[in-house]
VEXDREN-2710 file (C-alpha; in Angstrom, 1 decimal):
% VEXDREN-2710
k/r/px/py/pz
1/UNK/99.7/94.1/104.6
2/UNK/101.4/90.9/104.8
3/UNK/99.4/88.2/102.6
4/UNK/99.6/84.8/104.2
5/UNK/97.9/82.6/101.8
6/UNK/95.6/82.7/98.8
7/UNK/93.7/79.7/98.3
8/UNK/92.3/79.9/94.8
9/UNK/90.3/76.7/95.2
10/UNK/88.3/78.0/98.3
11/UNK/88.4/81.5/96.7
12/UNK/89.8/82.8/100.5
13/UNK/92.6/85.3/100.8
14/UNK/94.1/85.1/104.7
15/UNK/95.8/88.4/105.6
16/UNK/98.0/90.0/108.0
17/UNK/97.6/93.8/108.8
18/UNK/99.6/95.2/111.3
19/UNK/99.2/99.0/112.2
20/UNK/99.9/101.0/115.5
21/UNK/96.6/103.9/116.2
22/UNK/98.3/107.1/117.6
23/UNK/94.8/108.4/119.1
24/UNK/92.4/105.7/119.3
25/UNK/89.9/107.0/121.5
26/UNK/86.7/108.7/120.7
27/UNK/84.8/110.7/123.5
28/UNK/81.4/110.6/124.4
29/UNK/79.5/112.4/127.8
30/UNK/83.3/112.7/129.2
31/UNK/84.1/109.2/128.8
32/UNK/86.9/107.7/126.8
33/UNK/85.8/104.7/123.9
34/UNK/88.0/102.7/122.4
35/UNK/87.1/102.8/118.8
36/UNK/88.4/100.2/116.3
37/UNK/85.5/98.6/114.5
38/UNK/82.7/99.2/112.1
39/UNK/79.8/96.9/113.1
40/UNK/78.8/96.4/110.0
41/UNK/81.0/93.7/108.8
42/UNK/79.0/91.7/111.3
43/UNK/75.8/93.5/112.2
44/UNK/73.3/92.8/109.0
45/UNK/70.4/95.5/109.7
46/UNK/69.4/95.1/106.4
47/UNK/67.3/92.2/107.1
48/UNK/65.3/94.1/109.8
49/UNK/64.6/96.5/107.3
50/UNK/63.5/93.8/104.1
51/UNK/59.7/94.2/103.5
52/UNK/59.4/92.4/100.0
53/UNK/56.7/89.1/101.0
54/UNK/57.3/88.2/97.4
55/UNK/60.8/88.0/97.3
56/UNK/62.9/86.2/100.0
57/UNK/66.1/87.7/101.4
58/UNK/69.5/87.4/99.9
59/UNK/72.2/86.7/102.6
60/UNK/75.6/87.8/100.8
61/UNK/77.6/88.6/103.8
62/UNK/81.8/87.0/104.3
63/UNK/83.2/85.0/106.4
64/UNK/85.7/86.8/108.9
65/UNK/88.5/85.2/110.8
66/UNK/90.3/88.0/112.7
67/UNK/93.0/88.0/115.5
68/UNK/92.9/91.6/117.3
69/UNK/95.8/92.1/119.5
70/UNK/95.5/95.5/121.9
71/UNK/99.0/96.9/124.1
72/UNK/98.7/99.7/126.0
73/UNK/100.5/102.0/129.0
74/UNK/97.6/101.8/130.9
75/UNK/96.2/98.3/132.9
76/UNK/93.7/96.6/132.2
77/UNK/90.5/95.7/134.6
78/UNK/90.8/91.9/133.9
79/UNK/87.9/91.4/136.8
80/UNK/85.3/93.6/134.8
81/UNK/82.2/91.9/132.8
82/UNK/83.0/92.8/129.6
83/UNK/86.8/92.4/129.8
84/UNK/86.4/88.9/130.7
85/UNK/82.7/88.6/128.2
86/UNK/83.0/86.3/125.5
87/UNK/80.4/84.7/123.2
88/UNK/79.3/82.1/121.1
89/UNK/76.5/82.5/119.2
90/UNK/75.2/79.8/116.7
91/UNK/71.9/80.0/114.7
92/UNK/70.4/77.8/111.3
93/UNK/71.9/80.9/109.4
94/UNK/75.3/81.9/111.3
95/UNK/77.6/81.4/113.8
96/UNK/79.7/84.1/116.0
97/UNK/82.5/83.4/118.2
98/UNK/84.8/85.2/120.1
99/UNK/87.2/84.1/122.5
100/UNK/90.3/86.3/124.8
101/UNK/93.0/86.4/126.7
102/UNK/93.7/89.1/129.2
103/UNK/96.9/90.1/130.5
104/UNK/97.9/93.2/132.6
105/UNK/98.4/95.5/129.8
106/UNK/97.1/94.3/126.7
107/UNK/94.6/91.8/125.4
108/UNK/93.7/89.2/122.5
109/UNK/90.8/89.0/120.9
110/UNK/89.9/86.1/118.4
111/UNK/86.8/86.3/116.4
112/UNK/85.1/84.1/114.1
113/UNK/81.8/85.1/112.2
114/UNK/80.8/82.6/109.8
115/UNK/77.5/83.4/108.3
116/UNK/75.6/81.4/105.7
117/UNK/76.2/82.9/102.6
118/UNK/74.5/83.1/98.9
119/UNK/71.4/81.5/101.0
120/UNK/68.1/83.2/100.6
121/UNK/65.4/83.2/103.4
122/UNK/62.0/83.9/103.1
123/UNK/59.5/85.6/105.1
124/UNK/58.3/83.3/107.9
125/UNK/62.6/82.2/109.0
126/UNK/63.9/85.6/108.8
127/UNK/63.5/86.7/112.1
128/UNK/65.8/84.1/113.8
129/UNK/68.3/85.5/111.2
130/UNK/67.7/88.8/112.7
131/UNK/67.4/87.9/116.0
132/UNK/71.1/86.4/116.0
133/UNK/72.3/89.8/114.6
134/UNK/70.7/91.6/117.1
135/UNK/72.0/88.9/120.0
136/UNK/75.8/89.8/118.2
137/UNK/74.9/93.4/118.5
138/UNK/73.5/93.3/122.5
139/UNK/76.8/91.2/123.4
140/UNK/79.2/94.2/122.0
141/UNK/80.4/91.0/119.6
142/UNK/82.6/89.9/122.7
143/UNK/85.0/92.6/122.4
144/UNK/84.5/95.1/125.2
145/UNK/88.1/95.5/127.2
146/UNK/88.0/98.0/130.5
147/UNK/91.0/100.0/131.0
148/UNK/92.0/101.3/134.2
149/UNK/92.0/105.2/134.5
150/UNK/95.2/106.9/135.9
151/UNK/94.6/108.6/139.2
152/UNK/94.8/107.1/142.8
153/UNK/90.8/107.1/143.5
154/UNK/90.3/105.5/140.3
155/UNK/92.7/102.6/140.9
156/UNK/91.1/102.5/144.4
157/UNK/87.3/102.5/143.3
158/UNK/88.5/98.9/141.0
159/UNK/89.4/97.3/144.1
160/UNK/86.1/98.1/146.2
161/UNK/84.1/97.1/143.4
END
């Protein structure tokens, strides 16, 4: 971990963490998932769940700027969806960006989620909160990257598609 800058007066720390993931895949119904990231630095499913009418909702959440940067031996299917999906998703009580670039065998991914923080929403305005987390959710938060399988009628099946 490489620190970049600490800004005492903004109370931010900027980072760099460099690391290389020997098996990165996990494996579900025969299919090979890249798996990197825990949803919930962005995902807040505790407001879905806050039931308190007398007490309003306490957003507490940080702000993350992060720079993912994926190499790999295989290539990558720069035509496919959610390769090429990005997002920008703005509400009253955050905003979620994520922008690429795609090359042959690798990727970068940029991401900004800035939510409101130590704000409290009541009742009636919390579901536009959770409605934006659920929107970050459905939209994979930008990330998704299709790589292509090894094997002839794989790399065919990419072309015809």
């Amino acid at each position: 971990i490489q620190i970049v800058e600490d800004n005492k007066d903004l109370n931010e720390l900027s980072i760099i963490y460099k690391a290389t993931i020997s098996d990165p895949y996990i494996v579900e119904n025969k299919k090979r998932y890249l798996h990197f990231w825990n949803w919930n630095n962005f995902i807040d499913d505790g407001a879905e769940k806050h039931f308190h009418k007398d007490f309003p909702y306490w957003i507490d959440r940080n702000v993350i700027k992060t720079e993912l940067h994926l190499t790999t031996d295989k290539s990558i299917d720069q035509q496919e969806r959610y390769t090429r999906q990005e997002c920008d998703i703005k509400s009253k009580y955050l905003n979620h960006r994520m922008t690429k670039k795609i090359h042959k065998n690798g990727a970068s991914c940029y991401l900004e989620y800035r939510p409101y923080h130590n704000l409290t929403i009541k009742e009636k305005d919390l579901e536009e909160y959770v409605e934006a987390n659920k929107e970050i959710l459905k939209s994979n938060w930008g990330i998704g990257i299709d790589i292509i399988e090894d094997g002839l009628f794989k790399k065919l099946g990419k072309l015809f598609k």
